[in-house]
C-alpha positions as CSV (number, residue, x, y, z in Angstrom):
1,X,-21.7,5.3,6.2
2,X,-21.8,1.6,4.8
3,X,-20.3,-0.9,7.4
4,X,-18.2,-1.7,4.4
5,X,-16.2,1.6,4.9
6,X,-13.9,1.9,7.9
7,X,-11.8,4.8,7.2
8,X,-13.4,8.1,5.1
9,X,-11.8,11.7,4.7
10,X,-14.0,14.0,3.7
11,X,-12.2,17.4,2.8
12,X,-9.8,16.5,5.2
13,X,-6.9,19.7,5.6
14,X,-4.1,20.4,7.8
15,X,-2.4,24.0,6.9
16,X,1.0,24.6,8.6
17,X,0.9,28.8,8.4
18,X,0.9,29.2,5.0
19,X,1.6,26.0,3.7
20,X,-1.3,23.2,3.0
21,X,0.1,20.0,4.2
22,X,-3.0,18.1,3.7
23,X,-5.4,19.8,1.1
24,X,-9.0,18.5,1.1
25,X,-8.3,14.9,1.5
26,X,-11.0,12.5,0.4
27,X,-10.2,9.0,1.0
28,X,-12.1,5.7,1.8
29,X,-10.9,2.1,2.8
30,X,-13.1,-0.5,3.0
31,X,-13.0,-3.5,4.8
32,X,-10.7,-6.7,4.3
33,X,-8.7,-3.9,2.2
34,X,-4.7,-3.9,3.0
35,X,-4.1,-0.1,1.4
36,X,-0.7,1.6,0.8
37,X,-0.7,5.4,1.3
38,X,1.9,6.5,-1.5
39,X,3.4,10.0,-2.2
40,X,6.9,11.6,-2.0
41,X,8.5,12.7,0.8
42,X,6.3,16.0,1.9
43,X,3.1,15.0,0.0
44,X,1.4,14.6,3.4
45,X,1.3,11.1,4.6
46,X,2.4,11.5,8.1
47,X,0.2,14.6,8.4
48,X,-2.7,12.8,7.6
49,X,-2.2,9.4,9.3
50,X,-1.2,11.8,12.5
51,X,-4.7,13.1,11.5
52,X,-6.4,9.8,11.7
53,X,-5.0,9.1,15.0
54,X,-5.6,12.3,17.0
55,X,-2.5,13.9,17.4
56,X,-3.0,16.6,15.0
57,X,-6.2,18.3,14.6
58,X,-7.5,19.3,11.0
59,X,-8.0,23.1,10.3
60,X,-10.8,21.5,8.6
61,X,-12.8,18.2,7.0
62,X,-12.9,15.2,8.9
63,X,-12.3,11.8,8.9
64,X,-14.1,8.8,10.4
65,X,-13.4,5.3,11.6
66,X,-16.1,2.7,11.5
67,X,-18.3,5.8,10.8
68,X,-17.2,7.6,13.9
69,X,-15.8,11.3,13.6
70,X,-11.8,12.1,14.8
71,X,-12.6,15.3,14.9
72,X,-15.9,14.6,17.7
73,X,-15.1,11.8,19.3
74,X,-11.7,10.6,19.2
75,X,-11.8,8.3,21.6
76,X,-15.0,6.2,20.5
77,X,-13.2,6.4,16.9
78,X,-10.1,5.0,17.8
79,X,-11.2,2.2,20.1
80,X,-11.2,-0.5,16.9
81,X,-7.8,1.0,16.0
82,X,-4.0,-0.4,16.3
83,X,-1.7,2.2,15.2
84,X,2.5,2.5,14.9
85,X,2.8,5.9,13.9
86,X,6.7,6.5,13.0
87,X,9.5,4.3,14.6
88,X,8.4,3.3,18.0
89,X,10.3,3.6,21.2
90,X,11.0,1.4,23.7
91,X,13.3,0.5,26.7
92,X,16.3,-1.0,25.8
93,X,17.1,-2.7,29.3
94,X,13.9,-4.0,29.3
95,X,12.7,-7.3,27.5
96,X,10.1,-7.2,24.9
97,X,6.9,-8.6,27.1
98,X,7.7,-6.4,29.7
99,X,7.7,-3.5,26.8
100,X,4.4,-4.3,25.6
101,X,3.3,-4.9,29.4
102,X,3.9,-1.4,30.7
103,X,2.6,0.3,27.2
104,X,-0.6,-1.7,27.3
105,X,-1.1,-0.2,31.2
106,X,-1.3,3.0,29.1
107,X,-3.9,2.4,27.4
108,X,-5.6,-0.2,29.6
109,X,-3.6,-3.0,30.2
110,X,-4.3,-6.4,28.3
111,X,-3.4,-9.8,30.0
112,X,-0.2,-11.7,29.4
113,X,-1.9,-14.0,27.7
114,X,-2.8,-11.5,24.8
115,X,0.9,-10.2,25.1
116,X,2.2,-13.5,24.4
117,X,-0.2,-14.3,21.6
118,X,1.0,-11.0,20.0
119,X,4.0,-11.8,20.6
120,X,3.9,-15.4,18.6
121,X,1.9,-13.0,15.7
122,X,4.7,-11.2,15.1
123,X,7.5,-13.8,15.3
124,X,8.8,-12.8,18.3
125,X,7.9,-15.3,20.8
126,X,10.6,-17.3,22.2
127,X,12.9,-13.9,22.3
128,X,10.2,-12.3,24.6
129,X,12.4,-11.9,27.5
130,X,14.9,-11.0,25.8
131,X,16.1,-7.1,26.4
132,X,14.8,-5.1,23.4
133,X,18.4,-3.6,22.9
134,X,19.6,-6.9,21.8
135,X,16.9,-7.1,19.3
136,X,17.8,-5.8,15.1
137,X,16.0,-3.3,13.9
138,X,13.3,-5.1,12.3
139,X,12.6,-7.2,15.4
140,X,11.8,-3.9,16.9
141,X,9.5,-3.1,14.2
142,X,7.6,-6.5,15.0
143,X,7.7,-5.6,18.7
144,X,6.0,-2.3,17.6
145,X,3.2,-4.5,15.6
146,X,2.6,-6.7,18.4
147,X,2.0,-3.8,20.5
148,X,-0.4,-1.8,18.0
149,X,-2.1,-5.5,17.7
150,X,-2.9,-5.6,21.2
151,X,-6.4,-4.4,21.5
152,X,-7.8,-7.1,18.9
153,X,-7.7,-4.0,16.6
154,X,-10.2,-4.3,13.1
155,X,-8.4,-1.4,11.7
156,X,-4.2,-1.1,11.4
157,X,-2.2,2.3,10.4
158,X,0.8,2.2,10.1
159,X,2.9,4.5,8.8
160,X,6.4,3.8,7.7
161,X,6.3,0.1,8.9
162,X,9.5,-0.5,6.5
163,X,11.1,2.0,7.1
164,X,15.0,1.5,7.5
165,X,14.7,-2.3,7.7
166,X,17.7,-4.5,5.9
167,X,16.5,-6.7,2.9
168,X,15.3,-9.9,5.6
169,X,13.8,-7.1,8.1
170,X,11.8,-6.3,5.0
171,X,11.1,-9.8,4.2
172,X,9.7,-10.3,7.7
173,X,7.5,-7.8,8.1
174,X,6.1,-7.8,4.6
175,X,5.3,-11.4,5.3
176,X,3.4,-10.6,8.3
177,X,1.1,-7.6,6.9
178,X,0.4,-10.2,3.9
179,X,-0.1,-12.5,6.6
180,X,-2.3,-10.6,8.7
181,X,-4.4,-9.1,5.4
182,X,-5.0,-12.6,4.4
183,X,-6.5,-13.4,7.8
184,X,-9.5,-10.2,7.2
185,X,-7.7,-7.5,9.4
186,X,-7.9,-4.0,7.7
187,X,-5.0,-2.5,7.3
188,X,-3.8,1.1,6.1
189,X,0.1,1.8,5.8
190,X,1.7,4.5,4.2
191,X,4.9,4.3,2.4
192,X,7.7,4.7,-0.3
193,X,9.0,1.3,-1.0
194,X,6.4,0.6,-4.0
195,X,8.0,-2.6,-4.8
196,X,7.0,-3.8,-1.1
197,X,3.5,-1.9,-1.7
198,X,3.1,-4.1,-4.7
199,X,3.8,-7.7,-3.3
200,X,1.8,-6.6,-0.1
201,X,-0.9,-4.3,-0.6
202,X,-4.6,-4.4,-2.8
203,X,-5.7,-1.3,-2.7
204,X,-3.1,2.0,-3.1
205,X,-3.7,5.9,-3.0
206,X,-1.6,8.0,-4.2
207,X,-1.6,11.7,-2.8
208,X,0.8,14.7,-4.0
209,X,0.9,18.1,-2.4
210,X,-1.9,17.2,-0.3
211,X,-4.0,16.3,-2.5
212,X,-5.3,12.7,-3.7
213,X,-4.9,11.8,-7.4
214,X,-5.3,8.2,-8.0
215,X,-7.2,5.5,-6.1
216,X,-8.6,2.0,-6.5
217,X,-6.9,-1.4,-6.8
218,X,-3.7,-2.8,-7.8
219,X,-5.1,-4.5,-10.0
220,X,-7.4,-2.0,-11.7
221,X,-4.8,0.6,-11.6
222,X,-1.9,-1.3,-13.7
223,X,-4.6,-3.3,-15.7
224,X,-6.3,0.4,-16.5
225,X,-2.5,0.7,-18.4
226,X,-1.9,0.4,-22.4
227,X,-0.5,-3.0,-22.0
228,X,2.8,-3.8,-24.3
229,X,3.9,-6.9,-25.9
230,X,6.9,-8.4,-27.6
231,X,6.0,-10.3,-30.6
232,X,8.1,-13.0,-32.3
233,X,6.6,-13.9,-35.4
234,X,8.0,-15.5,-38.8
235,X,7.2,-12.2,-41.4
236,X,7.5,-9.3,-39.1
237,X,7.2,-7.0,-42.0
238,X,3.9,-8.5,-43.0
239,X,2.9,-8.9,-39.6
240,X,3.2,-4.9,-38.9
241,X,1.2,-4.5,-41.9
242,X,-1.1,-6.5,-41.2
243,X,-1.9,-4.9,-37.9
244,X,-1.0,-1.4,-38.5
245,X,-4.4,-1.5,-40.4
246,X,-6.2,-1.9,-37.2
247,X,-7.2,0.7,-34.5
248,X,-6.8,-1.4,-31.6
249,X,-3.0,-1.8,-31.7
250,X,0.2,0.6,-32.3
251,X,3.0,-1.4,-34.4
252,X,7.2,-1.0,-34.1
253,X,9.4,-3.5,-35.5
254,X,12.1,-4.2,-33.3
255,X,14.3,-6.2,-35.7
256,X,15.3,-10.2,-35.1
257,X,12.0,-11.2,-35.9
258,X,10.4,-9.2,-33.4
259,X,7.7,-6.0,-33.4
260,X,6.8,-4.3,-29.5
261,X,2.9,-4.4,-30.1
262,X,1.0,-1.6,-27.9
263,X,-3.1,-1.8,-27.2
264,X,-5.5,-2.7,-24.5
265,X,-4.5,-5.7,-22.4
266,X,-7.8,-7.8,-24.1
267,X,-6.8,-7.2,-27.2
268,X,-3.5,-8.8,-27.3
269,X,-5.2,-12.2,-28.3
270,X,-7.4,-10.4,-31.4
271,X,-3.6,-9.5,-32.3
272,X,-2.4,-12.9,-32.3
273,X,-5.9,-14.6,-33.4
274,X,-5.5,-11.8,-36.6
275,X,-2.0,-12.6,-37.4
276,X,-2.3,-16.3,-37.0
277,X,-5.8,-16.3,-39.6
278,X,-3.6,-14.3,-42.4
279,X,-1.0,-17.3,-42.0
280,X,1.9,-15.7,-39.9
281,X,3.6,-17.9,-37.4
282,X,3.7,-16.3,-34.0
283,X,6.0,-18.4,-32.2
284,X,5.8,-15.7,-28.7
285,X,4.0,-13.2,-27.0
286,X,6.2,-11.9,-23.6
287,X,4.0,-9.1,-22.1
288,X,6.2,-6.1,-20.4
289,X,4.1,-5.5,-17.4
290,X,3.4,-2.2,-16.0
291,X,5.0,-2.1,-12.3
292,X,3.4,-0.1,-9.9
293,X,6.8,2.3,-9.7
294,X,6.1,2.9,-13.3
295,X,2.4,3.4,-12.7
296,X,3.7,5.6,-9.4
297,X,6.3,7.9,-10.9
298,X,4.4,8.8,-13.9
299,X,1.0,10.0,-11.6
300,X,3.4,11.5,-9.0
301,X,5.1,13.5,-11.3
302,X,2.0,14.7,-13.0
303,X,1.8,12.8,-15.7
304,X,-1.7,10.7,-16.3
305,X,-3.4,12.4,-13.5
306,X,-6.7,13.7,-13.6
């Protein structure tokens, strides 16, 4: 495996009786990448990031970390590994160091000078000694960061991180994934909220029934889209002539002066560099860009997929 490559599913399946909740997965994440897991509810994601973190066992594939088998050696695998798998629990009565103290004995213990640099990570330093019952719900999602950050992971699941979080609980913790992507730490995190995804995330895959069926960047996966365009333009009647001649371009006038222009992203300028050498005035171009919800809903449903 390339050191480049830190997570890898290779035929990676998890039946449930009769039912395939994970149907041979192949998956990689490379490093530096922060990459959101998408699919409806059911499509797998829990299954497989339970997968990744040895508390379910595949019926069959595998997948590595840092080119070390789950399936093999769990233990090595997982050593370069923070995880938050679902919403964590902790002890109300208690206060958040003393949380992440008695959790960290689990698996080790880590000095309270790592507790409280975790704790100032995740935005929670100053309320450390506060009880965790007084804390909102996405303080508590923070406190479960800090503790998954603990071991100076180089790889981060988390699944669900957003889950159930009000609009600043959102805020905050898609601030500090973006914050802690930026700073080189790997991160994979599954979930539904696509316009969090989108802000946060470089890399997405998007699985359905078990099965992946789209991969790569943000970027590459929205700029891979028919890009369209509103035109304003003096003689829009000439102007659609003019470029319904050519192969690069669909044409629709939209009335007022305007025509919706579709093509390749890099073609948009030929369009205006054509219209503009036959004379027209083009006074705008306002691209309507593809979100990844768009992008999303179309391959989840079927549509667009290979």
């Amino acid at each position: 495996m390339s050191n480049d490559v830190v997570l890898r599913t290779r035929g990676l399946t998890k039946r449930f009786g009769k039912r395939r909740a994970v149907d041979g997965l192949d998956l990689e994440v490379r490093r530096g990448q922060v990459f959101g897991f998408l699919g409806p509810n059911g499509a797998g994601k829990t299954t497989t990031i339970r997968m990744l973190v040895g508390l379910v066992r595949p019926n069959d594939g595998d997948a590595e970390l840092f080119g070390v088998s789950i399936r093999r050696r769990r233990l090595e695998a997982l050593q370069r590994v923070g995880a938050m798998v679902e919403t964590p629990a902790f002890y109300d009565h208690l206060s958040g160091q003393r949380n992440l103290e008695l959790l960290s004995a689990l698996s080790g213990g880590a000095t309270r000078g790592r507790i409280r640099e975790t704790l100032r990570i995740v935005g929670l330093f100053g309320r450390e000694r506060d009880k965790v019952g007084t804390y909102s719900h996405g303080m508590k999602q923070r406190l479960g960061l800090a503790h998954a950050l603990l071991p100076h992971p180089e790889l981060l699941i988390l699944d669900e991180p957003a889950t159930g979080l009000d609009p600043e609980g959102l805020r905050e913790v898609r601030d500090l994934i973006g914050r802690l992507g930026s700073e080189g730490l790997t991160i994979f995190l599954s979930s539904h909220l696509l316009h969090e995804v989108e802000q946060t995330c470089t890399h997405v895959g998007i699985i359905r029934e078990g099965r992946l069926v789209a991969s790569g960047s943000v970027a590459e996966l929205l700029g891979g889209e028919k890009q369209t365009a509103t035109v304003v333009v003096d003689d829009p009647q000439r102007a659609a002539d003019v470029l319904g001649d050519q192969p690069f371009v669909t044409v629709a006038a939209l009335g007022d002066g305007r025509l919706r222009v579709v093509g390749d992203p890099d073609r948009l300028a030929d369009a205006n560099a054509l219209l503009v050498s036959q004379g027209l005035r083009v006074s705008a171009i306002i691209p309507e860009r593809t979100s990844l919800e768009e992008m999303y809903l179309r391959i989840a449903s079927g549509e667009g997929s290979g």
